[in-house]
PLY file of the C-alpha trace (Angstrom):
ply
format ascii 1.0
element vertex 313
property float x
property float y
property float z
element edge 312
property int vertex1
property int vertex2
end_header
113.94 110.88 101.82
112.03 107.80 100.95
108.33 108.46 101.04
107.46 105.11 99.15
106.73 103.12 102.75
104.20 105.52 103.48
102.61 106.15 100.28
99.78 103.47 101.26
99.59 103.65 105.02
96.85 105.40 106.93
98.72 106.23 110.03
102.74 106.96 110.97
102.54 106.31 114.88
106.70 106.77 116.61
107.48 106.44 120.24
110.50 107.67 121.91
111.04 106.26 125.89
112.25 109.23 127.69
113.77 109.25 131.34
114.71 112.31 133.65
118.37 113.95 132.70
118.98 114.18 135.74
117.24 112.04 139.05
114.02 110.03 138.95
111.34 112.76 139.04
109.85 114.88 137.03
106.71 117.53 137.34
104.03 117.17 135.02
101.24 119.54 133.13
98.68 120.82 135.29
95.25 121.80 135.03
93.37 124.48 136.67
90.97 122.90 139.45
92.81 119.60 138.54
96.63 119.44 139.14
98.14 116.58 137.78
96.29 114.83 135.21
96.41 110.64 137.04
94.35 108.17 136.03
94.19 104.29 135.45
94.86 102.43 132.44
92.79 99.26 131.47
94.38 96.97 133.67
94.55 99.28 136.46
98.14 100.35 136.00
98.67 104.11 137.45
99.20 106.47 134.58
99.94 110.32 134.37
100.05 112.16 131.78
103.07 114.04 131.12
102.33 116.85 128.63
98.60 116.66 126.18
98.17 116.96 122.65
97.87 120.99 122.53
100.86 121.74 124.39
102.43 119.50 122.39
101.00 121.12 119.32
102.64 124.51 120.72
105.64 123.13 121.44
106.41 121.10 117.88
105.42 124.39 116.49
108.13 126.63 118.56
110.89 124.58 117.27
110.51 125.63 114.18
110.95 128.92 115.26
114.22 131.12 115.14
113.58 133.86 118.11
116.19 135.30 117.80
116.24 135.70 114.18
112.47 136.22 114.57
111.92 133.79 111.67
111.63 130.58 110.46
114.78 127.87 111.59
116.80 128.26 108.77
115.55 124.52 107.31
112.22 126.04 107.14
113.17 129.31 105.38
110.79 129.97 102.71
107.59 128.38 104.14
104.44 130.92 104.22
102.92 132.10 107.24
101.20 135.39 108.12
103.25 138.04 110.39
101.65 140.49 112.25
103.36 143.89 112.71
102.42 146.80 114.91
101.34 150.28 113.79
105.34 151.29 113.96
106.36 148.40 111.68
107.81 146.04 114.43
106.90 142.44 114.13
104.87 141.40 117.55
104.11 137.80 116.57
102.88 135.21 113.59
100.72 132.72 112.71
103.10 130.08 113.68
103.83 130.69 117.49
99.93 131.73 117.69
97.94 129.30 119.62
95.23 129.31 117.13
97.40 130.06 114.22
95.93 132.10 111.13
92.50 132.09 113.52
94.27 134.40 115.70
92.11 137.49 116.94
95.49 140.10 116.12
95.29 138.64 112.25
91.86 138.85 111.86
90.41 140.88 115.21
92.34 144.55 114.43
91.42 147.64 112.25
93.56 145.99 109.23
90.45 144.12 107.43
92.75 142.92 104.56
93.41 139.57 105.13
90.23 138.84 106.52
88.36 139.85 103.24
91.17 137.75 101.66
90.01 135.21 103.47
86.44 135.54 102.66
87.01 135.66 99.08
88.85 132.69 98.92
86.37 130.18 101.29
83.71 131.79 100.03
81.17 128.71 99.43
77.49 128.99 98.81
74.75 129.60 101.43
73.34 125.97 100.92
76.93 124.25 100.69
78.83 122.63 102.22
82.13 123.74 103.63
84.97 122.77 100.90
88.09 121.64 103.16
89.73 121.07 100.02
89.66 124.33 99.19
90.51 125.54 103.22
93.48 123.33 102.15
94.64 125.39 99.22
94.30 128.67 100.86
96.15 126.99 104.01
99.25 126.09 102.24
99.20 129.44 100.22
99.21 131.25 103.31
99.97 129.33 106.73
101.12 125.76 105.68
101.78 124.76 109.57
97.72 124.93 110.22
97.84 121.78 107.88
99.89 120.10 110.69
98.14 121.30 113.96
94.80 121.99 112.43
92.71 125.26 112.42
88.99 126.43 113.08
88.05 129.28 111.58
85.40 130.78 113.50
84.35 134.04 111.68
80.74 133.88 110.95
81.85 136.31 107.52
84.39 133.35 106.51
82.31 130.89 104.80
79.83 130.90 108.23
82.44 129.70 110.45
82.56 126.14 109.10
85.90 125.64 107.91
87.81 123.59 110.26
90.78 120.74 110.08
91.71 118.31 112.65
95.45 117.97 113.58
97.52 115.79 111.21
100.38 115.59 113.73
99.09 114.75 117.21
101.54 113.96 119.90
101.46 113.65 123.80
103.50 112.52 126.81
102.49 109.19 128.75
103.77 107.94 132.30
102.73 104.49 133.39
104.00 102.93 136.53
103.59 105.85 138.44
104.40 106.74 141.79
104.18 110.19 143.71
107.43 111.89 145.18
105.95 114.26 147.74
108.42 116.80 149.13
108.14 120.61 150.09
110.30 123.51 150.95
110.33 127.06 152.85
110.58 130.62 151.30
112.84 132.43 153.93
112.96 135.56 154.90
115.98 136.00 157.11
114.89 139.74 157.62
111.23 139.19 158.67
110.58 135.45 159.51
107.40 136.30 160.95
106.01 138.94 158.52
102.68 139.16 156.36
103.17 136.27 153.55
100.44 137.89 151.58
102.48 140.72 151.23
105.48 138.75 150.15
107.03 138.63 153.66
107.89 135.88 156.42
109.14 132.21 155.91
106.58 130.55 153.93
106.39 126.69 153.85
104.97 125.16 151.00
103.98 121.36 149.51
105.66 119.82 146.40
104.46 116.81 144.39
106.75 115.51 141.28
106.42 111.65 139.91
108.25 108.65 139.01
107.27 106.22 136.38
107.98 105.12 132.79
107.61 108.22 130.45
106.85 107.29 126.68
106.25 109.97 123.81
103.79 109.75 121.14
103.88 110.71 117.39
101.14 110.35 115.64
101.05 111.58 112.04
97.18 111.32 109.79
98.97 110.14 106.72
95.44 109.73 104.68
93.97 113.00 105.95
97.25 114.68 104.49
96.56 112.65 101.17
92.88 113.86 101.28
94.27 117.71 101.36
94.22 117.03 97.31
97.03 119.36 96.85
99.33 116.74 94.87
102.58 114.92 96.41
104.91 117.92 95.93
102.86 119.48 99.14
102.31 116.01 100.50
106.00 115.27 100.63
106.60 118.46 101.77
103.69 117.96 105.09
105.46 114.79 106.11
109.20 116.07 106.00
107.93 119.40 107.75
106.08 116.64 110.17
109.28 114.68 111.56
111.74 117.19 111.58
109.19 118.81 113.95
109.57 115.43 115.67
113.01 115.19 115.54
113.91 118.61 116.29
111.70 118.41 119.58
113.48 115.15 120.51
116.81 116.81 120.10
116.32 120.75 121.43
112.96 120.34 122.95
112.63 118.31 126.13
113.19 120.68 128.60
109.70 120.54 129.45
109.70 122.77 132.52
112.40 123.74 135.55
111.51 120.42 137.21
110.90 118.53 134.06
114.24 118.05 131.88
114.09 114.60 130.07
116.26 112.94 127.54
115.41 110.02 124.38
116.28 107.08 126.47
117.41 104.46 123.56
115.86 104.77 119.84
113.05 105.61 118.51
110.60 102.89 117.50
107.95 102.98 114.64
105.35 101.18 115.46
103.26 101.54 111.87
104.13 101.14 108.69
106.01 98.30 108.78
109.28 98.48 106.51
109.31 102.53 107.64
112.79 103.93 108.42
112.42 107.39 110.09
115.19 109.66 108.71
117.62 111.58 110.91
117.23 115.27 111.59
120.12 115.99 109.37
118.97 113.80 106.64
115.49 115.97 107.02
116.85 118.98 106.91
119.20 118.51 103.61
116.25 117.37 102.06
113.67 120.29 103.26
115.30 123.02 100.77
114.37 120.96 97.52
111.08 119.87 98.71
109.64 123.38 99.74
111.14 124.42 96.37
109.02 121.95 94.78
105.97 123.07 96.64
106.64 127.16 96.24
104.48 127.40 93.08
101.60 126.81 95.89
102.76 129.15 98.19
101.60 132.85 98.39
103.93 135.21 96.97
105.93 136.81 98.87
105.38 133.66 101.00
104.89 135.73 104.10
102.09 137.93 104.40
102.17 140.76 106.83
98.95 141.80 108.82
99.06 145.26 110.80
97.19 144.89 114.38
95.49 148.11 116.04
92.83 147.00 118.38
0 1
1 2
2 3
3 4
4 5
5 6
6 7
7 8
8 9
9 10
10 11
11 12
12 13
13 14
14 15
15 16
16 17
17 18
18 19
19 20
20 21
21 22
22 23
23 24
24 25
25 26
26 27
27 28
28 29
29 30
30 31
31 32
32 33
33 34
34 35
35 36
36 37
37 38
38 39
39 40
40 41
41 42
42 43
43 44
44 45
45 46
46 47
47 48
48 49
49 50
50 51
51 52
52 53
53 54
54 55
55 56
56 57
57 58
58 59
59 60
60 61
61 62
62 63
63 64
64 65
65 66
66 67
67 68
68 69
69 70
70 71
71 72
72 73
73 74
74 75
75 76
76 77
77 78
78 79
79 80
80 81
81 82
82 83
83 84
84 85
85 86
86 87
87 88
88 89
89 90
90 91
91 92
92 93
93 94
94 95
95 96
96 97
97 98
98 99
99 100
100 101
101 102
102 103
103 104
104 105
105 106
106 107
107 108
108 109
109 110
110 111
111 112
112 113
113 114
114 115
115 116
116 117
117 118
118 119
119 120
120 121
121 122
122 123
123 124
124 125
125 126
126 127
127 128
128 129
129 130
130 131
131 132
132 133
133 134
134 135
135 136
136 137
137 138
138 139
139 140
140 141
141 142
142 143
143 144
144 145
145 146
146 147
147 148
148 149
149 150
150 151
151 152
152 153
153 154
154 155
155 156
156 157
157 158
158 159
159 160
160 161
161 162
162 163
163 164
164 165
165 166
166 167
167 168
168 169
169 170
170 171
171 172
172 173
173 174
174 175
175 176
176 177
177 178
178 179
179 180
180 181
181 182
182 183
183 184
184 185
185 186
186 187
187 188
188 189
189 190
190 191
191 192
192 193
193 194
194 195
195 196
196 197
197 198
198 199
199 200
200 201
201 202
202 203
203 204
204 205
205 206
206 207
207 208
208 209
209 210
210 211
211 212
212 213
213 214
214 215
215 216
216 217
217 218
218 219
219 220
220 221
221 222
222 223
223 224
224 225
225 226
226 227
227 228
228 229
229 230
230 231
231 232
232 233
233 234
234 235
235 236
236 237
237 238
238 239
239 240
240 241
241 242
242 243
243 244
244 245
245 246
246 247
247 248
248 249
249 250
250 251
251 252
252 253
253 254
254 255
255 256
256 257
257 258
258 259
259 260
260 261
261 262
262 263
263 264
264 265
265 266
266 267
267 268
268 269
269 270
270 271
271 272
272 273
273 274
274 275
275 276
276 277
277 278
278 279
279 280
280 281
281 282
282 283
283 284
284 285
285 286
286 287
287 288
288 289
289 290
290 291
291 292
292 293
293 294
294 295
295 296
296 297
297 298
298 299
299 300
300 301
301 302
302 303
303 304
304 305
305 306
306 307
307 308
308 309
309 310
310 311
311 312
């Protein structure tokens, strides 16, 4: 991989148009008390938006994510995280799939203090200072390297007084523009009991459905100085950015399937619109070169690279 295009650039933005696999519509992320997120662009165009920057966040993260294995994709393997077991041994999740990664309440809530006083040992910063992100950084990488993508607050009042926090690097979302609504319904039927008690589950039960039309776009939107201002030398850098597309790539290829109603596709290629002169590698060319770079970056990592947390509430 050529990281020479980006060594000077404060920003990687991609976009990928997407389009339906199948039909016109699609169903978009809703919000409680809210539905569908619509609104109007600058010049008044009708915009939707499709899928916001923490799903997205959750969903980069999951494809990197072997569930069946119950480890990392196999490009991956070797990367640090924490893994959190329960009192018989059995692994019941990680810091990767958690939504606030090594923040989560079964790493740091439960009986098993350990890696929370590891923690506070290495942020601890004096009562009058500052927090040191720099050195959140170099515990990050040691022990959960995919909080330097998505960005982590943690909020323990014991861990350096709850100050150390890091924005995402990698922040994507889904766009629609052009949009019009496709209003249709349906009918649960109950060929037993059309006329029964729907709260109870019973009776034919109409009900409303609203999907969209419009012209999706993806964004990608990688904070190539704030990885340079991590300090933690271009083995680590290299390493963030490769770990940063193929979770880009990867969603492109295996991820779209958004929801039941909401299957889309890459619809032509992908365009970078900053740096100019960047040319985004393929997912196979990422993953050859992922082995070599996290070997460079090991001497950073913890060792054994994953640490394992026991949870008892």
């Amino acid at each position: 991989m050529n990281f020479d295009a980006l060594k000077n650039a404060p920003r990687l933005l991609i976009e990928a148009t997407l389009q339906p696999i199948a039909g016109t519509r699609f169903q978009p992320t809703g919000f409680p008390d809210l539905g569908a997120a619509q609104y109007k662009a600058a010049d008044g165009a009708a915009m939707l938006l499709v899928e916001s920057a923490q799903s997205m966040a959750n969903r980069l993260e999951k494809v990197c994510w072997d569930a069946v294995a119950d480890d990392w994709v196999s490009a991956l393997s070797g990367l640090p995280c924490v893994v959190v077991k329960n009192k018989e041994g059995k692994a019941i999740t990680n810091s990767v799939l958690e939504a606030h990664r090594i923040n989560s309440p079964y790493i740091l809530e439960g009986k098993d203090k350990s890696f929370l006083n590891t923690l506070k040992t290495e942020l601890a910063i004096g009562e009058l200072a500052v927090a040191d992100l720099k050195l959140l950084s170099k515990t990050l990488v040691k022990y959960d390297i995919n909080a330097l993508i998505h960005g982590v607050f943690i909020a323990k009042s014991e861990v350096a007084g709850g100050r150390m926090r890091l924005p995402r690097a990698l922040t994507a979302f889904i766009e629609a523009s052009q949009v019009n609504t496709a209003s249709s319904g349906g009918v649960k039927n109950d060929a037993l009991n059309p006329s029964g008690e729907a709260a109870k589950g019973f009776g034919n039960v109409p009900f409303p459905r609203e999907e969209f039309t419009g012209n999706i776009t993806a964004y990608f939107v990688l904070d190539l100085a704030l990885i340079r201002g991590f300090g933690l030398g271009a083995a680590v850098e290299h390493l963030l950015i490769a770990i940063s597309l193929f979770k880009v790539q990867r969603f492109l290829h295996e991820g779209l399937r958004l929801r039941t109603a909401c299957d889309l596709e890459v619809a032509g290629e992908l365009r970078i619109k900053r740096p100019e002169g960047f040319t985004l590698p393929t997912l196979a060319e990422i993953e050859a070169a992922l082995p070599g770079l996290i070997g460079a970056a090991s001497g950073q990592f913890a060792a054994p690279a994953k640490t394992t947390v026991t949870f008892e509430a």
